[in-house]
OpenMM code with the backbone's topology and positions (N, CA, C; nanometers):
from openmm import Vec3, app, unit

residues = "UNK UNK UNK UNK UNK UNK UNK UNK UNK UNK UNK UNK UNK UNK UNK UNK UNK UNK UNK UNK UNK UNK UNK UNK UNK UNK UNK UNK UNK UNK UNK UNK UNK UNK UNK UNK UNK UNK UNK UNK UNK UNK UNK UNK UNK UNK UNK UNK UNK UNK UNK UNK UNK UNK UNK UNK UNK UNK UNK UNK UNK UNK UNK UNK UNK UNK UNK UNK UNK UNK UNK UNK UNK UNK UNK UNK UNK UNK UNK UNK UNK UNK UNK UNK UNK UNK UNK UNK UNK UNK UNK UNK UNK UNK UNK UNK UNK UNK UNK UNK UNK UNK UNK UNK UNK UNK UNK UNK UNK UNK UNK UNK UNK UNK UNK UNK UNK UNK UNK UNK UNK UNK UNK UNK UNK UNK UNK UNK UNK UNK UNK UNK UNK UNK UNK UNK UNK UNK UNK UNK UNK UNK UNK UNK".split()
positions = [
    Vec3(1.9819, -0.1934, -0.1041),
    Vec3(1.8560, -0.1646, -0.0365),
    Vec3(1.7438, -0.1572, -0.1397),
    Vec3(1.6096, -0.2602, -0.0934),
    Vec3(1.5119, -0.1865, -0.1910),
    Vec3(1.4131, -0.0403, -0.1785),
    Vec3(1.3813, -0.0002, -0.2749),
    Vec3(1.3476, 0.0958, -0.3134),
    Vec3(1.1981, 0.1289, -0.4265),
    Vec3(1.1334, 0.1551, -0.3703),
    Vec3(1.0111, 0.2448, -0.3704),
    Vec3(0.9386, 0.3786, -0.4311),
    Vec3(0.9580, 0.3588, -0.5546),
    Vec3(0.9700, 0.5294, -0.6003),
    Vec3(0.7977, 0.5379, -0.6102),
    Vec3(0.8369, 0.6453, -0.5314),
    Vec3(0.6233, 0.7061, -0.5675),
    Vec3(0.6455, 0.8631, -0.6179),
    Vec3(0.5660, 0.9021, -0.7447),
    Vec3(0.5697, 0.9957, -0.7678),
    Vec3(0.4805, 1.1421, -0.6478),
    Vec3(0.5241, 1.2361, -0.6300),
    Vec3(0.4871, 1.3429, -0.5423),
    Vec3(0.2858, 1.3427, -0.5534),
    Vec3(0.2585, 1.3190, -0.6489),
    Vec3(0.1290, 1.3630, -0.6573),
    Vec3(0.0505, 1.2331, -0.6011),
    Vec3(0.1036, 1.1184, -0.6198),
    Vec3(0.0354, 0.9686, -0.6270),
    Vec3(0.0675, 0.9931, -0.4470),
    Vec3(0.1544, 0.9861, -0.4202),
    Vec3(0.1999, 0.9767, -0.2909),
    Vec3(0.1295, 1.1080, -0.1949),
    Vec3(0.0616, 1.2068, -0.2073),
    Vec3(-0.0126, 1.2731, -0.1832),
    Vec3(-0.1492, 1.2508, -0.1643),
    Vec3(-0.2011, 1.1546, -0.2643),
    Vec3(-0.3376, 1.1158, -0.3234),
    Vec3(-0.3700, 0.9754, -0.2024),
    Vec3(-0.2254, 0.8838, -0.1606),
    Vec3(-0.2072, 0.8072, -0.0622),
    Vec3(-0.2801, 0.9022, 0.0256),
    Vec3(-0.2340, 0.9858, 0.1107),
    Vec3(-0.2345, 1.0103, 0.2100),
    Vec3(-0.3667, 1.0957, 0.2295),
    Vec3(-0.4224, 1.1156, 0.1082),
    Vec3(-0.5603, 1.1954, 0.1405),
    Vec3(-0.6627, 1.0802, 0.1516),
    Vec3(-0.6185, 0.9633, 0.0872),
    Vec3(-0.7356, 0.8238, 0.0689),
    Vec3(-0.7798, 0.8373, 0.2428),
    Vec3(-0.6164, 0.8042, 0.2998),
    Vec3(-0.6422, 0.7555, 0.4298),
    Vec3(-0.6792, 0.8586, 0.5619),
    Vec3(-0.7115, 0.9808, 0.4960),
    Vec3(-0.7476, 1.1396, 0.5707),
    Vec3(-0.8324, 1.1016, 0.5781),
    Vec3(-0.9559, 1.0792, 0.4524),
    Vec3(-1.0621, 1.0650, 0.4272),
    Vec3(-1.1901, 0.9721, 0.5054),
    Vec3(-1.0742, 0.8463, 0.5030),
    Vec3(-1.1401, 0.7567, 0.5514),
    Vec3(-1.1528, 0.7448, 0.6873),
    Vec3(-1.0811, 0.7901, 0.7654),
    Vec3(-1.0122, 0.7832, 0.9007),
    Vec3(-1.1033, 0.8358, 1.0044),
    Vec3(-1.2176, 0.7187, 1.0556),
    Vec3(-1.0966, 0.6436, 1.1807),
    Vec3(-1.1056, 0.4757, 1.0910),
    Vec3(-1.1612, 0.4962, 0.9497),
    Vec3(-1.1270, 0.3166, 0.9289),
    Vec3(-0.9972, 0.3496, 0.8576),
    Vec3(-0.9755, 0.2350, 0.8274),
    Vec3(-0.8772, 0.2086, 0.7272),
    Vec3(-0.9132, 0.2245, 0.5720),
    Vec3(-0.8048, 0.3121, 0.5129),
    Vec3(-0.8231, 0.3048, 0.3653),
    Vec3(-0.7387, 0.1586, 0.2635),
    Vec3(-0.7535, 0.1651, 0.1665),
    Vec3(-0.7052, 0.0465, 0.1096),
    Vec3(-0.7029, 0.0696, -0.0393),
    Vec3(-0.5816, 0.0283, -0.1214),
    Vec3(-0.5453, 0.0510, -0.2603),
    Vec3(-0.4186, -0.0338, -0.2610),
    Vec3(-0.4408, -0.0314, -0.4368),
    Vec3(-0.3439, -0.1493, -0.5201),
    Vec3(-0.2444, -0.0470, -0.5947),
    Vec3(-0.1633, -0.0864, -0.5868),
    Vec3(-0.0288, 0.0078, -0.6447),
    Vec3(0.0214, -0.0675, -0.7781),
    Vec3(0.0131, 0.0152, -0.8935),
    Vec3(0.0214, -0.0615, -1.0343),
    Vec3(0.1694, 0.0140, -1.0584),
    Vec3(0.2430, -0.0340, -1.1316),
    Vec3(0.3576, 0.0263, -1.1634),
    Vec3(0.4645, -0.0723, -1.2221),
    Vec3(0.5981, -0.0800, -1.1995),
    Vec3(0.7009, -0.1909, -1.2913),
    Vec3(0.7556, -0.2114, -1.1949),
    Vec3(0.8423, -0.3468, -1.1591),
    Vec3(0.9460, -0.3658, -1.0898),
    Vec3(1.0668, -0.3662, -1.1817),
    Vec3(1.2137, -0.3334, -1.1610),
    Vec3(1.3673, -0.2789, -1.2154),
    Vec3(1.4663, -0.3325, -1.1165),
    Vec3(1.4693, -0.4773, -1.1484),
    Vec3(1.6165, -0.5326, -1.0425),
    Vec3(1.5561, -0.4822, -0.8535),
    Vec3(1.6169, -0.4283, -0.7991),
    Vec3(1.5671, -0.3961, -0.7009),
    Vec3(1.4585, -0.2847, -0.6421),
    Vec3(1.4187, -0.2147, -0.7629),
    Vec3(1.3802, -0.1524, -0.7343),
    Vec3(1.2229, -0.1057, -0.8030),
    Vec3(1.1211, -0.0429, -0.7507),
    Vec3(0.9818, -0.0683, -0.7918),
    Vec3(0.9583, 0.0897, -0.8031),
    Vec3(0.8674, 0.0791, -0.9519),
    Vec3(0.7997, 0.2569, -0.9769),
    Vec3(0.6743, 0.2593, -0.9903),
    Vec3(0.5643, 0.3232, -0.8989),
    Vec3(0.4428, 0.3563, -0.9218),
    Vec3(0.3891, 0.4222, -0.9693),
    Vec3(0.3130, 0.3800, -1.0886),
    Vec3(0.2598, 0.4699, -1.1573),
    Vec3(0.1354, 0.4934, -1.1708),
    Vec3(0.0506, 0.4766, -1.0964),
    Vec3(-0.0711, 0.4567, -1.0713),
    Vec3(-0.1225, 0.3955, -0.9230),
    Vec3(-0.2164, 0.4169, -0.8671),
    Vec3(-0.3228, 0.3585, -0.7822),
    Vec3(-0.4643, 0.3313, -0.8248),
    Vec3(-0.4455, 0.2279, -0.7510),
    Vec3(-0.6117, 0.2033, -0.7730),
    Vec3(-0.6641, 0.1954, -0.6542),
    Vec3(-0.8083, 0.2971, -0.6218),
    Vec3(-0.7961, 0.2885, -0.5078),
    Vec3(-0.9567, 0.2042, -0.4972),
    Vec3(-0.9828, 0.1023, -0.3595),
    Vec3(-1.0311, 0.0105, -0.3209),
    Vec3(-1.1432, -0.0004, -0.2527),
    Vec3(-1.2773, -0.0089, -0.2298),
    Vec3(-1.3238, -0.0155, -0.1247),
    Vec3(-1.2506, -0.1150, 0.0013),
    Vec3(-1.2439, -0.0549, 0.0979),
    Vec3(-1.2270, -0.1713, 0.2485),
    Vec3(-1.3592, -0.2764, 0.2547),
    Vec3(-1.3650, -0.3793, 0.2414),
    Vec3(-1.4831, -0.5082, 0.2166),
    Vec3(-1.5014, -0.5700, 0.3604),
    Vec3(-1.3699, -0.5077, 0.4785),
    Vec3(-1.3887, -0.5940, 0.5817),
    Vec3(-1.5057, -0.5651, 0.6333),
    Vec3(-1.6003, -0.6893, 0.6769),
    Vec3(-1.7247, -0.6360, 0.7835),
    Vec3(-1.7287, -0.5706, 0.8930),
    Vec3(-1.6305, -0.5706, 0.9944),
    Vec3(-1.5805, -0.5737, 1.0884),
    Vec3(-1.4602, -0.4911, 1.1455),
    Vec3(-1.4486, -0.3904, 1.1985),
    Vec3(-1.3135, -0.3848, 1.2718),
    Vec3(-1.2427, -0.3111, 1.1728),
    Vec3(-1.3590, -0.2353, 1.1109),
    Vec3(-1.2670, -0.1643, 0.9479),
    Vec3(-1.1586, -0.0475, 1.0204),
    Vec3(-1.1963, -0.0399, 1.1581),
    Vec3(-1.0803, 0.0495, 1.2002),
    Vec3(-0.9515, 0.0024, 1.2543),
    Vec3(-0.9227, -0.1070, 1.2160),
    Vec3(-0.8388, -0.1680, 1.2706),
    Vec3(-0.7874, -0.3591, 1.1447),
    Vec3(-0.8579, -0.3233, 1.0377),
    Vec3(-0.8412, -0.4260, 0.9625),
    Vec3(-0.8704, -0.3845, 0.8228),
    Vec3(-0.8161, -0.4071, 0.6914),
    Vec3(-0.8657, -0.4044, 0.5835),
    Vec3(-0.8531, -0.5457, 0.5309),
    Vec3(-0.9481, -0.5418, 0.3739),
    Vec3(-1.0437, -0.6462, 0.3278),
    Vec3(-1.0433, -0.5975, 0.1772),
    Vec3(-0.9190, -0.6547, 0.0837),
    Vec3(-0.9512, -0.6265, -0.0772),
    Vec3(-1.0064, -0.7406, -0.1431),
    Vec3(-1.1181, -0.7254, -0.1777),
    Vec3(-1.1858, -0.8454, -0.2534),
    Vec3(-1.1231, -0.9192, -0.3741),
    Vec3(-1.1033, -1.0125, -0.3262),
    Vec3(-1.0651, -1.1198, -0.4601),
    Vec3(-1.1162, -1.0827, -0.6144),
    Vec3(-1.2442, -1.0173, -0.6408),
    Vec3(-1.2702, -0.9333, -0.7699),
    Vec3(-1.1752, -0.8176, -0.8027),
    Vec3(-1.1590, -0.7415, -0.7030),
    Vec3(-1.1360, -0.6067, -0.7068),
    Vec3(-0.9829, -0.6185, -0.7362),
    Vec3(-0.9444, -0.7448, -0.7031),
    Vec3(-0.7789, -0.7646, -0.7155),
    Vec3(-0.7530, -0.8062, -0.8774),
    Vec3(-0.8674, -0.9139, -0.8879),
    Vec3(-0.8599, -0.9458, -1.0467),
    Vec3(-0.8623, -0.8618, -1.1352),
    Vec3(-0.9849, -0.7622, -1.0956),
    Vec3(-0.9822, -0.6285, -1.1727),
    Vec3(-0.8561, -0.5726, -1.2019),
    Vec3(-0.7939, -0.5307, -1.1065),
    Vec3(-0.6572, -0.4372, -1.1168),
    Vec3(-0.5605, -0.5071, -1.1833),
    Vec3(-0.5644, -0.6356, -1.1818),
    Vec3(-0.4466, -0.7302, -1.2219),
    Vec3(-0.4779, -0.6671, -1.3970),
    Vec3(-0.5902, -0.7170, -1.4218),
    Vec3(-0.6427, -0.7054, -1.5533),
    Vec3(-0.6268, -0.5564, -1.6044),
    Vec3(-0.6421, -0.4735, -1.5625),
    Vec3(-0.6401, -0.3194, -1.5736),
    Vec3(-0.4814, -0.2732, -1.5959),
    Vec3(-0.3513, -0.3005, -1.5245),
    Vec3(-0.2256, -0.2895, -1.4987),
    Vec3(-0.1936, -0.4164, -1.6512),
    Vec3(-0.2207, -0.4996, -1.6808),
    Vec3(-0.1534, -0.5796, -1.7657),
    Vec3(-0.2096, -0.4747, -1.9607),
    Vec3(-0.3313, -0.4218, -1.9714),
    Vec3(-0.4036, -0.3579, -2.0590),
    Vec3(-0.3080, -0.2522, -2.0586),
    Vec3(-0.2363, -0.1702, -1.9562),
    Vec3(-0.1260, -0.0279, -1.8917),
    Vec3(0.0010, -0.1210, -1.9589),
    Vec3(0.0342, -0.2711, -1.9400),
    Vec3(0.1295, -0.3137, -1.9629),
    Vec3(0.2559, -0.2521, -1.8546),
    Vec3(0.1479, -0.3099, -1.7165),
    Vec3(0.2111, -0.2839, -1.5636),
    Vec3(0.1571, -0.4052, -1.5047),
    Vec3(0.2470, -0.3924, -1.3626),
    Vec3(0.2173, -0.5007, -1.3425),
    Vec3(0.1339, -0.4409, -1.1570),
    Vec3(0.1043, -0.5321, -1.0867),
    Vec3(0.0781, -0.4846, -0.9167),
    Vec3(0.1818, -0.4961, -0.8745),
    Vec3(0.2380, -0.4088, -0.7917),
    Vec3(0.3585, -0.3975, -0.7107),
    Vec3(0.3633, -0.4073, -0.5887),
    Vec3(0.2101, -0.3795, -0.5602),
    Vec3(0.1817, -0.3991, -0.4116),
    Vec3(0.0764, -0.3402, -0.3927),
    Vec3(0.0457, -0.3096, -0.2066),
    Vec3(-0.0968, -0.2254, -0.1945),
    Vec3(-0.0365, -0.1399, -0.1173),
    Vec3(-0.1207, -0.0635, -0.0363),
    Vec3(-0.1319, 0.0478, 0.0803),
    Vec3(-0.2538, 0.0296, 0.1536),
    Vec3(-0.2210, 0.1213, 0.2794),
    Vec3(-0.3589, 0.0741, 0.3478),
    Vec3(-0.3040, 0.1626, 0.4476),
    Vec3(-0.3913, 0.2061, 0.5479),
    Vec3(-0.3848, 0.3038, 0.6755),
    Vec3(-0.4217, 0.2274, 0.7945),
    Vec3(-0.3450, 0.2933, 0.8814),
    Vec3(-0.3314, 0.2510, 1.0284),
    Vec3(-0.3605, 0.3839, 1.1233),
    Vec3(-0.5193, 0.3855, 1.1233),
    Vec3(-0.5556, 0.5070, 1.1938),
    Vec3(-0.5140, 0.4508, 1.3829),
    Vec3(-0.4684, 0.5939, 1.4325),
    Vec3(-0.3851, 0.6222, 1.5600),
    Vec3(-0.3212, 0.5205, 1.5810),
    Vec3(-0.2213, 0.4450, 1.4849),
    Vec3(-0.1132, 0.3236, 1.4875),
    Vec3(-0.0061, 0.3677, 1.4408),
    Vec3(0.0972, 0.3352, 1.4313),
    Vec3(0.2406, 0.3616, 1.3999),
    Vec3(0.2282, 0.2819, 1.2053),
    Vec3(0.3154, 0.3423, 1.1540),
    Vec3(0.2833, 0.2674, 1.0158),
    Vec3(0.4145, 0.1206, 1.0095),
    Vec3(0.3453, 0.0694, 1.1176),
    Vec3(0.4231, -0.0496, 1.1104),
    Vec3(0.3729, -0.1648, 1.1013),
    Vec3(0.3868, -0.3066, 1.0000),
    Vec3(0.2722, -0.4005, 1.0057),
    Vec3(0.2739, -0.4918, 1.1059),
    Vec3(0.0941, -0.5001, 1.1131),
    Vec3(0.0966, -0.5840, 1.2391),
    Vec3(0.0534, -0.7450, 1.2288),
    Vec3(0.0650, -0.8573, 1.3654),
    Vec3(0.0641, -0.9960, 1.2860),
    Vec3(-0.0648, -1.0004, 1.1792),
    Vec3(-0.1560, -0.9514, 1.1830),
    Vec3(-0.2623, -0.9375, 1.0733),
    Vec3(-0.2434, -0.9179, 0.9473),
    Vec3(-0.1503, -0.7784, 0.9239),
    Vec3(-0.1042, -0.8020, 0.8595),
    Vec3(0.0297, -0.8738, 0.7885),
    Vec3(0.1042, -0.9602, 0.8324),
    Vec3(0.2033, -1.0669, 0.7999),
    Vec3(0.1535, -1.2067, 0.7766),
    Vec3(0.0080, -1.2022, 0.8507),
    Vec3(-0.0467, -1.3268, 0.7898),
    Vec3(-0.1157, -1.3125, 0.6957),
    Vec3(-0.1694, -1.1669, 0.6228),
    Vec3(-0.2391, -1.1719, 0.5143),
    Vec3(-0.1387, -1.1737, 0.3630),
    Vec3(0.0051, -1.1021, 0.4057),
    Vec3(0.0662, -1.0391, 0.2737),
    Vec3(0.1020, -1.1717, 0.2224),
    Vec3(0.1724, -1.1213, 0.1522),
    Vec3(0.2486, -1.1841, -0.0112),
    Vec3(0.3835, -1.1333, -0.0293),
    Vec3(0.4815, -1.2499, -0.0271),
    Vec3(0.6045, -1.1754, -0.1078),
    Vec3(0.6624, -1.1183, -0.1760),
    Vec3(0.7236, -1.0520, -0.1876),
    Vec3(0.7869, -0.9842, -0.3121),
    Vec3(0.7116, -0.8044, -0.3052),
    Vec3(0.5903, -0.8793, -0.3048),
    Vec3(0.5021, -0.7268, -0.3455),
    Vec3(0.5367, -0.6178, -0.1799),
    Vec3(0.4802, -0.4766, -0.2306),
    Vec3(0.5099, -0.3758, -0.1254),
    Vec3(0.4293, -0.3267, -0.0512),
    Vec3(0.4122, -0.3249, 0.0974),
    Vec3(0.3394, -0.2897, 0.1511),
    Vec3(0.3600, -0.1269, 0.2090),
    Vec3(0.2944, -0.0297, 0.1484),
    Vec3(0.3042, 0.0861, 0.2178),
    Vec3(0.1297, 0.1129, 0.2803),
    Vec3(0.2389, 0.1523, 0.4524),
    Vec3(0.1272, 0.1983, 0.5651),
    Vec3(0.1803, 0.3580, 0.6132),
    Vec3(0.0533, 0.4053, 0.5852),
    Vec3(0.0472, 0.5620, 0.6201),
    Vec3(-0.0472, 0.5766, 0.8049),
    Vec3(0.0373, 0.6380, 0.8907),
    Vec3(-0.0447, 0.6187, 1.0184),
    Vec3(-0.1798, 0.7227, 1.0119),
    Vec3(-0.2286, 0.7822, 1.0266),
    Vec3(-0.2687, 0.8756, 1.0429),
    Vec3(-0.3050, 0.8698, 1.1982),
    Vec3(-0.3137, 0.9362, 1.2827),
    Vec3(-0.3228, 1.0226, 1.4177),
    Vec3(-0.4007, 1.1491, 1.4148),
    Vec3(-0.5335, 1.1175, 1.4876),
    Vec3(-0.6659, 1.2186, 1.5226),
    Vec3(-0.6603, 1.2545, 1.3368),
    Vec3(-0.6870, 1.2143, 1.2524),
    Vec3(-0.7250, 1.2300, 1.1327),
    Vec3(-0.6275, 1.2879, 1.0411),
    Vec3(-0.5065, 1.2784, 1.0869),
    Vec3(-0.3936, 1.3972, 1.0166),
    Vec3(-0.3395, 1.2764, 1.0127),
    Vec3(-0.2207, 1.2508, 0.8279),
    Vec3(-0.1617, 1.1670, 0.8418),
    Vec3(-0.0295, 1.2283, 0.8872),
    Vec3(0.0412, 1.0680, 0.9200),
    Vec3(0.1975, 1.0760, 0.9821),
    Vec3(0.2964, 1.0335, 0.8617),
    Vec3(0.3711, 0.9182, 0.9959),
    Vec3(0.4623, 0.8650, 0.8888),
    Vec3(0.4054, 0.7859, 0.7911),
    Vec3(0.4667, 0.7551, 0.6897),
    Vec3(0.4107, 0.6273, 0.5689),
    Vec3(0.5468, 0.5854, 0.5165),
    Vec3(0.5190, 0.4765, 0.5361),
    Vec3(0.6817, 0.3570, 0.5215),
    Vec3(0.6084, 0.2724, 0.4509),
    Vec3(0.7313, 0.1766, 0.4067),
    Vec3(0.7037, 0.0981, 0.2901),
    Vec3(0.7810, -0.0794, 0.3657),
    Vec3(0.7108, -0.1542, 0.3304),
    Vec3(0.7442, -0.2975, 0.3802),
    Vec3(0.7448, -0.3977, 0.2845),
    Vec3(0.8202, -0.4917, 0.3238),
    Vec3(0.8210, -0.6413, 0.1983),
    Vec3(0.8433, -0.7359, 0.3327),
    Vec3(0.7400, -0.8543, 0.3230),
    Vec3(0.7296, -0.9612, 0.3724),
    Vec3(0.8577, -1.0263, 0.3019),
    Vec3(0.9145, -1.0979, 0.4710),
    Vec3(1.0477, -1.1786, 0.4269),
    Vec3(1.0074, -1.3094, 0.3325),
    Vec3(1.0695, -1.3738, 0.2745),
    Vec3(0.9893, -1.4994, 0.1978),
    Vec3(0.9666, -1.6242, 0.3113),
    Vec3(1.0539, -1.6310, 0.4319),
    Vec3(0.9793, -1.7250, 0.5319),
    Vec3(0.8733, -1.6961, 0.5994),
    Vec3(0.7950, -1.5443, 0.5670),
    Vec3(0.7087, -1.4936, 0.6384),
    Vec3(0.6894, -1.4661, 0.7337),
    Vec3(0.8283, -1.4579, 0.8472),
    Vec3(0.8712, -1.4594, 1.0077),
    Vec3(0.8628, -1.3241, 1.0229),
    Vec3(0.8341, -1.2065, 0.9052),
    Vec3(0.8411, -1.0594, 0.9751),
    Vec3(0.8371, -0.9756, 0.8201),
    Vec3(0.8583, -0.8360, 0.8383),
    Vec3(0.8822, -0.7248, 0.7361),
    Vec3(1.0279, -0.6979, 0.7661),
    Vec3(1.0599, -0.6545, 0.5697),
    Vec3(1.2186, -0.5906, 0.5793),
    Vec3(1.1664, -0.4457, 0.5099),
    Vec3(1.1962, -0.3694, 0.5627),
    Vec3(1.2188, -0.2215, 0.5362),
    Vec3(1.2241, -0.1805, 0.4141),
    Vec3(1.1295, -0.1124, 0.3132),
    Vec3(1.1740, -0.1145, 0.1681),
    Vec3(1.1385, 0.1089, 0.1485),
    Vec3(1.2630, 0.1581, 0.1302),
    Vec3(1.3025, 0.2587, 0.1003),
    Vec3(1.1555, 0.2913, 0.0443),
    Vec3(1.1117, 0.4388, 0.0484),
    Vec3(1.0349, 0.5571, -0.0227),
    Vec3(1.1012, 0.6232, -0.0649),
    Vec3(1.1213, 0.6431, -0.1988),
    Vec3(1.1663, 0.7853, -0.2883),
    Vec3(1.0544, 0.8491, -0.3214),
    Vec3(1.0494, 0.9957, -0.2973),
    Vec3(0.9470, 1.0870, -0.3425),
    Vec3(0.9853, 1.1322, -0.4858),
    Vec3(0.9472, 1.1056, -0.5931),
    Vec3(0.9707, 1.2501, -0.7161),
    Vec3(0.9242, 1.3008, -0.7696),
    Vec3(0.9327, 1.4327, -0.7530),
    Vec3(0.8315, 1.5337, -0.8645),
    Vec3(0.8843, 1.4943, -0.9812),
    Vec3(0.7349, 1.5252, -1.0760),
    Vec3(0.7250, 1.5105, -1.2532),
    Vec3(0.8759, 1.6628, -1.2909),
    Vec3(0.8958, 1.6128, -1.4037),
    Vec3(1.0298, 1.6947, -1.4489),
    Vec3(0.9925, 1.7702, -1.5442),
] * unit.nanometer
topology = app.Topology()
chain = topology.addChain("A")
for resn in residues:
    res = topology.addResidue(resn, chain)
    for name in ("N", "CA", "C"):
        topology.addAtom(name, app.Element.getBySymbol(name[0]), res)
């Protein structure tokens, strides 16, 4: 199974982006390493939403803002692992919007939030035929 490690504080900092923002959608780039099956975050970067439109129901990371992070994570000597993004009063499950926007390999974690309180937050990987999401494990860990 793959696997998802977000540290307790980063994974906290998720879920306040998308408090904050809510009723749009929040949006961030997840910098960290991939390990055989499994991916560690060690950082966020978090994003303005760029969509014009429908920000409650769509996000929009600018082609700069992506270069940026790419560039920022390689200087860390990390790489992008994926993004996040919120699904205010939605289930954190992706929708065709999002399956036609993602990318393989990388991880999609969606945090729902409901009347401004977040919910669940799950983690997704686009199949490589792009026909759907496979389920990719969250590990929480506190610093030691």
């Amino acid at each position: 199974m793959r696997v998802i490690e977000i540290p307790n504080e980063i994974f906290e900092e998720i879920k306040l982006h998308a408090e904050k923002t809510y009723p749009e959608e929040c949006c961030g780039i997840l910098i960290g390493k991939l390990d055989g099956l499994q991916k560690f975050v060690f950082e966020i970067l978090k994003v303005e939403n760029s969509k014009e439109n429908e920000r409650e129901r769509r996000y929009l990371i600018k082609p700069q803002d992506y270069i940026n992070a790419e560039k920022y994570a390689r200087t860390k000597g990390y790489d992008i692992i994926g993004f996040y993004h919120s699904h205010p009063d939605h289930p954190a499950m992706p929708s065709d919007y999002d399956r036609e926007h993602a990318f393989p390999f990388l991880s999609y974690v969606i945090v729902s939030v409901e009347k401004g309180k977040t919910g669940e937050v799950k983690s997704w990987l686009l199949k490589e035929d792009r026909s759907g999401f496979d389920f990719e494990k969250i590990e929480i860990k506190n610093k030691i």
